[in-house]
GUDOTI-51946 format. One line per field, with one value per residue: residue number from 1; residue in three letters; x, y, z of N, C-alpha, C in turn. Coordinates in nm, 2 decimals. Atoms other than C-alpha are relative to their C-alpha. Example, Ala and Ser with C-alpha at 12.3 -4.5 7.8 and 13.67 -1.06 7.14 Angstrom:
2
pos	1, 2;
code	Ala, Ser;
n_east	0.09, -0.09;
n_north	-0.12, -0.11;
n_up	0.00, 0.00;
ca_east	1.23, 1.37;
ca_north	-0.45, -0.11;
ca_up	0.78, 0.71;
c_east	0.09, -0.08;
c_north	0.12, 0.11;
c_up	0.00, 0.08;
END
This chain:
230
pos	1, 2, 3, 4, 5, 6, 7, 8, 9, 10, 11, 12, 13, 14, 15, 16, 17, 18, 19, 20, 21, 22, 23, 24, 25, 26, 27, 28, 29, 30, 31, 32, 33, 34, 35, 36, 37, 38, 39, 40, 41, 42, 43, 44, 45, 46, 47, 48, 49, 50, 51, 52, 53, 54, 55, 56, 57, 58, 59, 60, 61, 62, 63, 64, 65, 66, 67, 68, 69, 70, 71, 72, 73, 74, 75, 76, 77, 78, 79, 80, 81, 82, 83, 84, 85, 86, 87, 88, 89, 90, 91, 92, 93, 94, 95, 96, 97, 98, 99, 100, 101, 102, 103, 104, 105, 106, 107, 108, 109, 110, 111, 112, 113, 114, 115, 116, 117, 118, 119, 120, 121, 122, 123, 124, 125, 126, 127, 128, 129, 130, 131, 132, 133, 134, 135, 136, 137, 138, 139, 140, 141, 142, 143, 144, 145, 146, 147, 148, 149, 150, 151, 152, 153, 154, 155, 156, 157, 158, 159, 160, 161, 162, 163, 164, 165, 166, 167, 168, 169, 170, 171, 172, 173, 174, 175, 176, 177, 178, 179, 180, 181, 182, 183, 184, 185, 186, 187, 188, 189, 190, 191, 192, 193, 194, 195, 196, 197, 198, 199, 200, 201, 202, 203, 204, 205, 206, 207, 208, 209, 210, 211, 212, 213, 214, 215, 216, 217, 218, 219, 220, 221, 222, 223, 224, 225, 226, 227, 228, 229, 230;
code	Unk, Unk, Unk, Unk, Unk, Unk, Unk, Unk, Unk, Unk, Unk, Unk, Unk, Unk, Unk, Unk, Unk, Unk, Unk, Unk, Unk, Unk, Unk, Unk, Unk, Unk, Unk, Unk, Unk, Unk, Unk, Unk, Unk, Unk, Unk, Unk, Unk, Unk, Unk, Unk, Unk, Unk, Unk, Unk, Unk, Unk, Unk, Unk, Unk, Unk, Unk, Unk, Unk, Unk, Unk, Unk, Unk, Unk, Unk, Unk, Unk, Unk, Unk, Unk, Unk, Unk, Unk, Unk, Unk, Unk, Unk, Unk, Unk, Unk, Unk, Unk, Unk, Unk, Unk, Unk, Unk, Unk, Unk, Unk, Unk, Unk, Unk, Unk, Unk, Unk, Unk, Unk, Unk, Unk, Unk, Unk, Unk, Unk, Unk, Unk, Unk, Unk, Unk, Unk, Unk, Unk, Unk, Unk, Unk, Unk, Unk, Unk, Unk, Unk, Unk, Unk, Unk, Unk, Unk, Unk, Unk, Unk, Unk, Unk, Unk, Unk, Unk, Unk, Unk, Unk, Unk, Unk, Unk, Unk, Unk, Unk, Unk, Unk, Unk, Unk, Unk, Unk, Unk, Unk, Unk, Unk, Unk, Unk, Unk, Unk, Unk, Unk, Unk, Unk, Unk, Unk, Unk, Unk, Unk, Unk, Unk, Unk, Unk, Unk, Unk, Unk, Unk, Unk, Unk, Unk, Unk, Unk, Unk, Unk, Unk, Unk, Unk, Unk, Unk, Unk, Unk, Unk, Unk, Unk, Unk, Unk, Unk, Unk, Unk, Unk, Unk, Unk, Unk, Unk, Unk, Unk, Unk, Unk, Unk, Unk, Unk, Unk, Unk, Unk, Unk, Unk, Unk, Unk, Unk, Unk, Unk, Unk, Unk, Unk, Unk, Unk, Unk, Unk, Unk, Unk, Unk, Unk, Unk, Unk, Unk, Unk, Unk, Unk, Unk, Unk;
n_east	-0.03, 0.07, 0.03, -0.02, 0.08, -0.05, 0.06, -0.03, -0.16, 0.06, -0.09, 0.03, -0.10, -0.09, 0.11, -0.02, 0.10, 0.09, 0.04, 0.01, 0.10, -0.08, 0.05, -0.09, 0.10, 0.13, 0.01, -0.04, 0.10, -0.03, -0.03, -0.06, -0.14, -0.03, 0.04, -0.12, -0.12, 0.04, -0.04, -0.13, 0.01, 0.05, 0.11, 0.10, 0.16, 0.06, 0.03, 0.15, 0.05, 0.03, -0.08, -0.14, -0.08, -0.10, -0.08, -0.04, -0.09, -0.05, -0.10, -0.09, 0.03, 0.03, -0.04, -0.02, -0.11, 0.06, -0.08, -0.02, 0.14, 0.07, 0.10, 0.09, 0.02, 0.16, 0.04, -0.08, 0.08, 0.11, -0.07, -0.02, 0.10, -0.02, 0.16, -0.05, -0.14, -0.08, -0.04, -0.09, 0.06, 0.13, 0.11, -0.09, 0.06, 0.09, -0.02, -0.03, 0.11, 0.10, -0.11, 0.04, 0.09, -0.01, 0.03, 0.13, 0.10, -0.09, -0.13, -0.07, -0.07, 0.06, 0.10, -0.04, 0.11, -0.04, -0.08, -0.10, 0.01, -0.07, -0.20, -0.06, -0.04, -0.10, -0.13, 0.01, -0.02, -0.14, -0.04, -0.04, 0.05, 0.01, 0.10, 0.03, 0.13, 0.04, 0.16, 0.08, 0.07, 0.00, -0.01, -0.13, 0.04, -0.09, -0.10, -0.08, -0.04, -0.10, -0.09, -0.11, -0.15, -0.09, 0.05, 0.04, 0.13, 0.08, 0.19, 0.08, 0.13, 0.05, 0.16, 0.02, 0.10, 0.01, -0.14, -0.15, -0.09, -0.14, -0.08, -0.06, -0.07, -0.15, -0.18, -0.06, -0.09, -0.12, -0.10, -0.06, -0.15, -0.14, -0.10, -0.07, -0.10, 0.03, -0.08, 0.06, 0.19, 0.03, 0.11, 0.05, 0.04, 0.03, 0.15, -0.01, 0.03, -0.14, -0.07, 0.00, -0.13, -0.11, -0.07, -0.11, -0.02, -0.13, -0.07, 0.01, -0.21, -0.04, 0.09, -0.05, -0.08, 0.03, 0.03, -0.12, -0.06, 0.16, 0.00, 0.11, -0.02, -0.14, -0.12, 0.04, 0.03, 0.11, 0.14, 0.05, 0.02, 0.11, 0.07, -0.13, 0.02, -0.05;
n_north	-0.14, -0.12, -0.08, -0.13, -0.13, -0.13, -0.11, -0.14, 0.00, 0.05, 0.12, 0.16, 0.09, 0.08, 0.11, 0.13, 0.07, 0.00, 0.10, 0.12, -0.07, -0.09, -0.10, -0.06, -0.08, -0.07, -0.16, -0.05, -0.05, -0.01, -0.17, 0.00, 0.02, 0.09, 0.06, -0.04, 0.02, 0.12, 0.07, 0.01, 0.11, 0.15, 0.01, -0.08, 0.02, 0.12, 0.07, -0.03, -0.13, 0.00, 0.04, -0.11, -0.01, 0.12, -0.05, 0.18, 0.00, 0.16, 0.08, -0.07, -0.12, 0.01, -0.08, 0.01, -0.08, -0.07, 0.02, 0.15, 0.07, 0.12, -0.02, 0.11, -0.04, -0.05, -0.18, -0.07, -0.03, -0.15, -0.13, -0.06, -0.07, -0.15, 0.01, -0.10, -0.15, -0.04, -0.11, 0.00, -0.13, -0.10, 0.04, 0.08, 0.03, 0.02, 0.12, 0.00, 0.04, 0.16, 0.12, 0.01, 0.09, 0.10, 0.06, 0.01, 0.06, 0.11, 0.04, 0.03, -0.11, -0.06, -0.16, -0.16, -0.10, -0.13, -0.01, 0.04, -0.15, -0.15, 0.06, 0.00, -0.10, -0.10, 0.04, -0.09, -0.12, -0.03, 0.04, 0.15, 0.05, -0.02, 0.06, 0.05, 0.04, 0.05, -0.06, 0.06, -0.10, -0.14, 0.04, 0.04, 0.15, 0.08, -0.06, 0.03, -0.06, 0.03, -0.06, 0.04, -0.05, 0.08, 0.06, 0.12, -0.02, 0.05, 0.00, 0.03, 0.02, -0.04, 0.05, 0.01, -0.05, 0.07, 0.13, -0.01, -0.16, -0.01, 0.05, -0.14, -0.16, 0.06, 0.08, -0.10, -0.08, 0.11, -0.10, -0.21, -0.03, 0.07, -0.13, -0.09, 0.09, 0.03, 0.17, 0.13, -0.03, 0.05, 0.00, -0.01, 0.20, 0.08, 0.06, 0.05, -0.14, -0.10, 0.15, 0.05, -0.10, 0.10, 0.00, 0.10, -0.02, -0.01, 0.02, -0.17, -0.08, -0.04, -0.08, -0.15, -0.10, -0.08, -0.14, -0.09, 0.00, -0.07, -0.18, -0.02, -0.03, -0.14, -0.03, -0.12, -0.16, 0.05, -0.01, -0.11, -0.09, 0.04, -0.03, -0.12, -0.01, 0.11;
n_up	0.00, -0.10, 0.09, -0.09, -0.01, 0.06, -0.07, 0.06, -0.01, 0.21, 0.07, 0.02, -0.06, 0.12, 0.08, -0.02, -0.10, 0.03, -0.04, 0.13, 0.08, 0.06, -0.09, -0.04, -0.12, -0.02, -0.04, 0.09, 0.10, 0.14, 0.03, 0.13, -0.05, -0.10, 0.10, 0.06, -0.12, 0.05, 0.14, 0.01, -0.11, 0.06, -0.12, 0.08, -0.06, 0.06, -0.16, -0.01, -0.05, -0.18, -0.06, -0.03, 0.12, 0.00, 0.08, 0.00, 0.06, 0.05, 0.03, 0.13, 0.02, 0.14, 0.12, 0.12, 0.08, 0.14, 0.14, -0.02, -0.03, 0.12, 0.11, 0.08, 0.13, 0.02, -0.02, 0.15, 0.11, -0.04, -0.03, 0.15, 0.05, -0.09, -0.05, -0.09, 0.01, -0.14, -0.02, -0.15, -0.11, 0.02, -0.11, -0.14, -0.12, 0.03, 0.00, -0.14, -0.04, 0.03, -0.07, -0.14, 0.00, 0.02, -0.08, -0.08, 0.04, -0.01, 0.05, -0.12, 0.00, -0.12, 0.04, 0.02, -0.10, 0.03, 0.00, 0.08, 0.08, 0.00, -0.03, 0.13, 0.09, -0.09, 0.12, 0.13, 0.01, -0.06, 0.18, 0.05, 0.06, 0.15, 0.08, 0.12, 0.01, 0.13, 0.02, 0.10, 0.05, -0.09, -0.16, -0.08, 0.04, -0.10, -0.03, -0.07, -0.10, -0.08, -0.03, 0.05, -0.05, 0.08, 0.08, -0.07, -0.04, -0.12, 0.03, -0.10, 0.00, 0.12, 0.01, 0.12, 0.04, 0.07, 0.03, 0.05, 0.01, -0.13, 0.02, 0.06, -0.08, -0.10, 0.06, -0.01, -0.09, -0.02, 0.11, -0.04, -0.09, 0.09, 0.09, -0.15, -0.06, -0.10, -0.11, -0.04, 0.02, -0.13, 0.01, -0.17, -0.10, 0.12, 0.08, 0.11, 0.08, 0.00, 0.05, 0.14, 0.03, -0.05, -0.17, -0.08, -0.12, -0.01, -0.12, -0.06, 0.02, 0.15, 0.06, -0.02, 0.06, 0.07, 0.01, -0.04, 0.12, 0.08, -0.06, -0.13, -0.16, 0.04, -0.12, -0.10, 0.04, 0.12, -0.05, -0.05, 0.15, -0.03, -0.11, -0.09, -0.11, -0.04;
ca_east	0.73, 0.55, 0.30, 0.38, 0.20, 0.26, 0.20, 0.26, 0.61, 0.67, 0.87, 0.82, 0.96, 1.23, 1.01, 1.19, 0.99, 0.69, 0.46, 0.44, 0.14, 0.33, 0.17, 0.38, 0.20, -0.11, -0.23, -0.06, -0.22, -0.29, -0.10, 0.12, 0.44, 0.36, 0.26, 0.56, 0.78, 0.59, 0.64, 0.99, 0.98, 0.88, 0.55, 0.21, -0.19, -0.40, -0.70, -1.09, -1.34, -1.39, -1.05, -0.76, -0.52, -0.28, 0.03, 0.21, 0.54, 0.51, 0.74, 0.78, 0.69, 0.50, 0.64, 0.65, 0.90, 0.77, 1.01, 0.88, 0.50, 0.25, 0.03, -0.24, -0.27, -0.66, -0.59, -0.33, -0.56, -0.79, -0.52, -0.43, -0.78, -0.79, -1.14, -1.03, -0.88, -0.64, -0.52, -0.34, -0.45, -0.76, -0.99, -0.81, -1.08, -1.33, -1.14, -1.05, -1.45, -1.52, -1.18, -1.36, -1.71, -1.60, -1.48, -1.81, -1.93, -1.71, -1.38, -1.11, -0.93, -1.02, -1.24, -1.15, -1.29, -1.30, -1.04, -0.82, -0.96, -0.83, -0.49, -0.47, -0.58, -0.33, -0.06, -0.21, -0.21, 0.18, 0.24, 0.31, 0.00, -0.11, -0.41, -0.48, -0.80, -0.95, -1.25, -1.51, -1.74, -1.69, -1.75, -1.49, -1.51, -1.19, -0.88, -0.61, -0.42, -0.11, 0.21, 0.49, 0.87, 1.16, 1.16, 0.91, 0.51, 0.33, -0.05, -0.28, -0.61, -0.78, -1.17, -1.32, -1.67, -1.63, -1.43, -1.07, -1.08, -0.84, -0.67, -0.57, -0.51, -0.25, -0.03, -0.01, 0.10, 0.38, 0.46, 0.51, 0.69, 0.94, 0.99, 1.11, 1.31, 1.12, 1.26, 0.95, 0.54, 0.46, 0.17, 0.19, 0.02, -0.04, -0.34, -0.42, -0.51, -0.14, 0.00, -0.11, 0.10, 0.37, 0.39, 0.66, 0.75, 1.07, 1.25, 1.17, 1.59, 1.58, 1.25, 1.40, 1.71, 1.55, 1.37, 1.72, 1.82, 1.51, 1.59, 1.28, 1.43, 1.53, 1.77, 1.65, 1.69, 1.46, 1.18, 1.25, 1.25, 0.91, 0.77, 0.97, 0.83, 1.03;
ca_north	-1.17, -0.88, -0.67, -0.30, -0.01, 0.26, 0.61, 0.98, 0.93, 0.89, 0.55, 0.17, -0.08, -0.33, -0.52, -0.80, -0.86, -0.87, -1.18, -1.50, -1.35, -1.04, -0.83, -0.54, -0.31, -0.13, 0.23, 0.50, 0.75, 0.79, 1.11, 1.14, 1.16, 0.84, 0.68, 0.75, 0.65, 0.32, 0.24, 0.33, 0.07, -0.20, -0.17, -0.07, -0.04, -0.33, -0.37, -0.36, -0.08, -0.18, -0.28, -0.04, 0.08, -0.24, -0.21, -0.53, -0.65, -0.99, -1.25, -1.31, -1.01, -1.04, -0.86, -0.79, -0.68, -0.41, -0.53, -0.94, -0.91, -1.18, -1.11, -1.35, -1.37, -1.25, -0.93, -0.86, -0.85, -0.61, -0.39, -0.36, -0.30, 0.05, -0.11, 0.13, 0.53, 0.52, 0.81, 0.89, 1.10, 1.22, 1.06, 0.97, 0.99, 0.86, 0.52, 0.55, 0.50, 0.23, 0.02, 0.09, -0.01, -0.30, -0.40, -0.36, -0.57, -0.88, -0.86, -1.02, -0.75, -0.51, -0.17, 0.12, 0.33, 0.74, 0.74, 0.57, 0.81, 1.10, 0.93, 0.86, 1.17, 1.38, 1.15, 1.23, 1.60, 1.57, 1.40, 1.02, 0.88, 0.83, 0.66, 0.45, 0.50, 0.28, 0.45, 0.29, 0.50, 0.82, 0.64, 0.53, 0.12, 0.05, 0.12, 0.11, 0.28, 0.34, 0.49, 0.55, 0.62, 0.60, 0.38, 0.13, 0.12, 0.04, -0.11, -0.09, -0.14, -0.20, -0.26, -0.28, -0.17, -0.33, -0.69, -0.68, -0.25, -0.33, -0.55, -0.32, -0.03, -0.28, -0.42, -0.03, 0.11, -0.20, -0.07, 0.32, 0.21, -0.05, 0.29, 0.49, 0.19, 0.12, -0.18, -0.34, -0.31, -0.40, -0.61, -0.67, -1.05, -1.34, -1.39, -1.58, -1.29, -1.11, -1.46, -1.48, -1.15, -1.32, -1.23, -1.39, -1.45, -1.27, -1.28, -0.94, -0.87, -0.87, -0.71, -0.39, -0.42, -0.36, -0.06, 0.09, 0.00, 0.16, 0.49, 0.43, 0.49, 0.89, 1.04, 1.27, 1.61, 1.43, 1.42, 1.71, 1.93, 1.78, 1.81, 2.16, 2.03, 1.70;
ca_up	2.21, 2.43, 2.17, 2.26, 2.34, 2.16, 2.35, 2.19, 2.17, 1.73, 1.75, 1.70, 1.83, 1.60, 1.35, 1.42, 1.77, 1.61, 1.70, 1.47, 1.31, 1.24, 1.52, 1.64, 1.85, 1.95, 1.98, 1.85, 1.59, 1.24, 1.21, 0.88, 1.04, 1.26, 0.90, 0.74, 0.99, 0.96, 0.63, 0.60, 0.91, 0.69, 0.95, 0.80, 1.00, 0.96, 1.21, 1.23, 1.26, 1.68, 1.68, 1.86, 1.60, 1.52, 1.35, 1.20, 1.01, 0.87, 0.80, 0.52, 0.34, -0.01, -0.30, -0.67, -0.88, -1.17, -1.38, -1.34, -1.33, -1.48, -1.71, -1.89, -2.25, -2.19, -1.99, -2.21, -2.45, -2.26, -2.17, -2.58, -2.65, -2.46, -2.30, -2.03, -1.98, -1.71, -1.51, -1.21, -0.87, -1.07, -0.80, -0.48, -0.25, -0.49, -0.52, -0.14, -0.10, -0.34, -0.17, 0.14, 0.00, -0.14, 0.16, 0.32, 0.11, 0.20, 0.07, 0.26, 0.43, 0.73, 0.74, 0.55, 0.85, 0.81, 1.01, 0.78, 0.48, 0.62, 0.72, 0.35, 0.22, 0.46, 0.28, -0.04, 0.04, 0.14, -0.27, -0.10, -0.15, -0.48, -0.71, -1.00, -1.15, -1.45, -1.59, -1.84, -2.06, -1.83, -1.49, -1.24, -1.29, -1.08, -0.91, -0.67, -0.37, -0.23, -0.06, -0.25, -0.10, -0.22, -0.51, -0.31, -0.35, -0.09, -0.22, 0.01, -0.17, -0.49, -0.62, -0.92, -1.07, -1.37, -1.46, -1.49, -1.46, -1.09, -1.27, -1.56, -1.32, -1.12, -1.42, -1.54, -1.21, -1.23, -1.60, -1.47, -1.19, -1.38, -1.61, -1.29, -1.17, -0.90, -0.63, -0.55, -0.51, -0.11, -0.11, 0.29, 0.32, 0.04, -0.19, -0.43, -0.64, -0.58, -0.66, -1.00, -1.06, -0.92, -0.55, -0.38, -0.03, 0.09, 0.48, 0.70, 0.68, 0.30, 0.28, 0.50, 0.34, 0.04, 0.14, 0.21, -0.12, -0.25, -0.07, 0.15, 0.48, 0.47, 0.71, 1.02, 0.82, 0.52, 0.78, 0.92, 0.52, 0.60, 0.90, 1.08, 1.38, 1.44;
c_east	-0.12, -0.06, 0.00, -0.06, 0.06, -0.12, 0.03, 0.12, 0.02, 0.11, -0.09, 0.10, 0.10, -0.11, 0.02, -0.06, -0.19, -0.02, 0.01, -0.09, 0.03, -0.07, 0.10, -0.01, -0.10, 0.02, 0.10, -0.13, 0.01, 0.07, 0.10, 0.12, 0.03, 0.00, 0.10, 0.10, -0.03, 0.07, 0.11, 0.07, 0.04, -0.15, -0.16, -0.17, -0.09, -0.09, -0.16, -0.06, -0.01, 0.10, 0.09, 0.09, 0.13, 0.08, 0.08, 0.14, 0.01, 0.11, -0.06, -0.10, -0.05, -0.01, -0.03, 0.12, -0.09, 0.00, -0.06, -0.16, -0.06, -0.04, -0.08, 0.02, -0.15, 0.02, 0.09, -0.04, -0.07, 0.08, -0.03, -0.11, -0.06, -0.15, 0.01, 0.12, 0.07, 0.04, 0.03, -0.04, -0.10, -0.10, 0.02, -0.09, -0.12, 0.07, 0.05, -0.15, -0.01, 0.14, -0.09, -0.18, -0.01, 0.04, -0.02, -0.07, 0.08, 0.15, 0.12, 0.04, -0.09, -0.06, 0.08, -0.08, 0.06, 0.15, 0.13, -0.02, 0.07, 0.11, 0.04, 0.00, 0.11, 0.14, 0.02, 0.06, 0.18, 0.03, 0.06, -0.08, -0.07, -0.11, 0.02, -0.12, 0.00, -0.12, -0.07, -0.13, -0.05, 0.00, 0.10, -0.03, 0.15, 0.08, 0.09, 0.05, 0.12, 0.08, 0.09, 0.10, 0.09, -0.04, -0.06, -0.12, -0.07, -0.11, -0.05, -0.15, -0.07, -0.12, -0.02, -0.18, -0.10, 0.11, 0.10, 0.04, 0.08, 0.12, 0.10, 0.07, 0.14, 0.10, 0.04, 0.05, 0.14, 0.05, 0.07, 0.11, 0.11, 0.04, 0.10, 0.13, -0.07, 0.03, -0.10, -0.15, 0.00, -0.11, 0.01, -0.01, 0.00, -0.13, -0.01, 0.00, 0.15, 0.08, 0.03, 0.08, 0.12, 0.06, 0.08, 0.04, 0.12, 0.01, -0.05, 0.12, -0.04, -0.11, 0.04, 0.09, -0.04, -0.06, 0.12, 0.04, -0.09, -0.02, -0.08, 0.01, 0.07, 0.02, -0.10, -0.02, -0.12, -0.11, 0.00, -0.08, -0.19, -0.11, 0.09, -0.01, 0.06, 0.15;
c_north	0.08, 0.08, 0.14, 0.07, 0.10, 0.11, 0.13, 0.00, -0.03, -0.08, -0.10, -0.06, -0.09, -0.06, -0.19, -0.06, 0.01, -0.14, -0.09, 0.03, 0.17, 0.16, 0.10, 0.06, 0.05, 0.13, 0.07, 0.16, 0.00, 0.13, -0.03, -0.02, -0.18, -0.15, -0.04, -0.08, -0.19, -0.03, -0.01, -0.11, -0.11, -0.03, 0.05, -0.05, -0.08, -0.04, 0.05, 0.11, 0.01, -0.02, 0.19, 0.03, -0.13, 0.03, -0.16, 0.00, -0.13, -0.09, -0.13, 0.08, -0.03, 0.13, -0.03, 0.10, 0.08, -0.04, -0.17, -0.01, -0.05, 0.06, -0.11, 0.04, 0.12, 0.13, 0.08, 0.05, 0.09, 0.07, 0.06, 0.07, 0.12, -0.03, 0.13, 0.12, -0.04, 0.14, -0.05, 0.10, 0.06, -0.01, -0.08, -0.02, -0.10, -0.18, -0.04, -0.07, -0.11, -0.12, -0.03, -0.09, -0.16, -0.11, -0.05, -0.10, -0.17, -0.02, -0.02, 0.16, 0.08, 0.16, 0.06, 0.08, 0.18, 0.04, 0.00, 0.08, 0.08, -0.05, 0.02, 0.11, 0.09, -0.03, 0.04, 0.14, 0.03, -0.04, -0.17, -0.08, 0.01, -0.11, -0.01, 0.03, -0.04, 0.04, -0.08, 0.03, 0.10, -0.03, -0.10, -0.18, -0.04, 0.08, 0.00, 0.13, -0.04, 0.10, 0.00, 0.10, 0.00, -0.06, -0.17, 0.05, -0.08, -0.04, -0.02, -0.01, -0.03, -0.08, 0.00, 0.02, -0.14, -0.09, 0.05, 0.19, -0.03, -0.06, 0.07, 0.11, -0.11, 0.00, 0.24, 0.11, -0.07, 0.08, 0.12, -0.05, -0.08, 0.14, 0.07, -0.10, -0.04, -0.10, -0.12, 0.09, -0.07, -0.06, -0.08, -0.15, -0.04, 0.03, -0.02, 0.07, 0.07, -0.13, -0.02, 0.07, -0.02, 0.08, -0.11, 0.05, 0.07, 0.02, 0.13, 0.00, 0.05, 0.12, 0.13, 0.03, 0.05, 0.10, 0.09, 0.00, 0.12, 0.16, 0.03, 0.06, 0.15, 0.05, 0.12, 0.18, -0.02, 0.02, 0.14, 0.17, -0.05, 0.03, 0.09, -0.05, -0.11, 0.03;
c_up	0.05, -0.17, 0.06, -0.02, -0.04, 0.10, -0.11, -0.06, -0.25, 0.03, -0.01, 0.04, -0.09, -0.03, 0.02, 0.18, 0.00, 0.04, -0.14, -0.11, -0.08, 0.09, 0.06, 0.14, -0.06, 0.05, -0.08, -0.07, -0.14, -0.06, -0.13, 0.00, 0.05, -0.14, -0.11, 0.06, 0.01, -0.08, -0.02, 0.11, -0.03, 0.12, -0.08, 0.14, -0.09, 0.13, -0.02, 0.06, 0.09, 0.04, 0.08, -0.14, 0.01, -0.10, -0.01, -0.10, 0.00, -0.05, -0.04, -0.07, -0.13, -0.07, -0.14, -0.02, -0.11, -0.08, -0.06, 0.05, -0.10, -0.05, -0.09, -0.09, 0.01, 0.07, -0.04, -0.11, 0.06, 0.03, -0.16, -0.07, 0.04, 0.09, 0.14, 0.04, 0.14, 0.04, 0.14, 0.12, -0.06, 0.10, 0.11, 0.09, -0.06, 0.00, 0.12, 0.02, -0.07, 0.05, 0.10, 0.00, 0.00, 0.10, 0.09, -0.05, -0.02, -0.08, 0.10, 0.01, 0.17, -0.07, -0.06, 0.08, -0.04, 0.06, -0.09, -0.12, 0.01, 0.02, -0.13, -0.05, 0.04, -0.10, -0.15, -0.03, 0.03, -0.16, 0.08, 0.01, -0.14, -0.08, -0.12, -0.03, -0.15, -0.03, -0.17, -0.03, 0.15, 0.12, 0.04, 0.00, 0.08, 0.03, 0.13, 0.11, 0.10, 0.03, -0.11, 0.05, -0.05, -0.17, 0.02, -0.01, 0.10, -0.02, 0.15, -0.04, -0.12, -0.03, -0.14, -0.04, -0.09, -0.04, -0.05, 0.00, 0.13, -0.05, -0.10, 0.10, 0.04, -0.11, -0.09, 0.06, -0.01, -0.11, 0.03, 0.10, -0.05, -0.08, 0.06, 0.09, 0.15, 0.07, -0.05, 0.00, 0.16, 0.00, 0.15, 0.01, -0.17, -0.03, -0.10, -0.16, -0.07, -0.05, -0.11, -0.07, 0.02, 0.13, 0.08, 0.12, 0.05, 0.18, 0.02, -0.02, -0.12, -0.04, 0.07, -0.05, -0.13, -0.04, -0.01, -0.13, -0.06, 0.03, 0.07, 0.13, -0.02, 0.16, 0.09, -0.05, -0.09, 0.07, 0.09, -0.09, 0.03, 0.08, 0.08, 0.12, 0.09, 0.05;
END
């Protein structure tokens, strides 16, 4: 399959001619709408600081369920023991930078470049991105980042300060969203990490039909209540 050039134009091409690696196309921008339009895709940006912007849709798709995540006895035990305050959107850009530090400082994964910052925060500033943060005695010690649509999160990042605070933050974004009924948790690629939670592999079909289930994909007036200008 041909990887396509995206121009000005706000589409994508079918996910299903994405390459074997899950490549879709190139170029494009990070604009909010173009972001959006993504995700509800089943499509998400994934590409190095010197790279061009790359956009990708893997096959097969790794998920969790809210309702059906692991949990160890041992950080079960550190959740119960309140070793960490959680909270929600209190510090979105602050755990936007330590994602992005962290992985500066080798963590699998591609740049968090400024660019991508402001993409997120724009999303933020619209209400669909959204932050975990785990804080431990008054400073920020971990935390997470993502989209959320429909009843579908989208992760896209999480660090940690201090042991086990990303991990904490993750299994009580899973609890909140199992309360809300949430579908699914998007965690994009495997790792051994997301594994232990119990990410599992699912088909691109299933994994878009279950955004549709999930209410993820909204109809042409939905983006327009949104954006007047589409």
């Amino acid at each position: 399959m041909p990887v396509f050039r995206l121009e000005e134009e706000l589409l994508f091409p079918p996910p299903s001619y994405s390459e074997q690696d899950g490549l879709l196309a190139v170029g494009g921008d990070l604009s909010a709408e173009r972001l959006l339009l993504a995700y509800s895709s089943g499509i998400f940006p994934w590409f190095n600081e010197d790279d061009p912007t790359l956009w990708w849709s893997p096959d097969p798709r790794y998920v969790i369920d809210p309702s059906s995540i692991k949990v160890s006895r041992s950080l079960e035990k550190t959740i119960r023991s309140g070793r960490f305050n959680l909270s929600i959107d209190r510090a979105f850009d602050d755990v936007v930078e330590g994602c992005a530090e962290a992985r500066r400082n080798g963590v699998e994964g591609t740049w968090i470049t400024e660019e991508m910052k402001g993409a997120y925060r724009r999303l933020f500033d619209l209400g669909h991105a959204h932050s975990i943060e785990a804080w431990h005695g008054g400073e920020l010690a971990g935390g997470l980042y993502g989209v959320s649509l429909g009843r579908c999160f989208f992760g896209e990042s999480m660090f940690f300060r201090v042991s086990d605070a990303s991990k904490v933050a993750f299994v009580s974004l899973a609890r909140l969203l199992e309360s809300y009924q949430f579908e699914l948790i998007d965690c994009q690629l495997p790792t051994e990490h997301l594994k232990s939670f119990g990410a599992y592999g699912v088909k691109r079909e299933i994994f878009l039909e279950r955004l549709v289930s999930g209410g993820v994909v909204p109809s042409p007036n939905q983006l327009r209540a949104v954006f007047p200008s589409l």
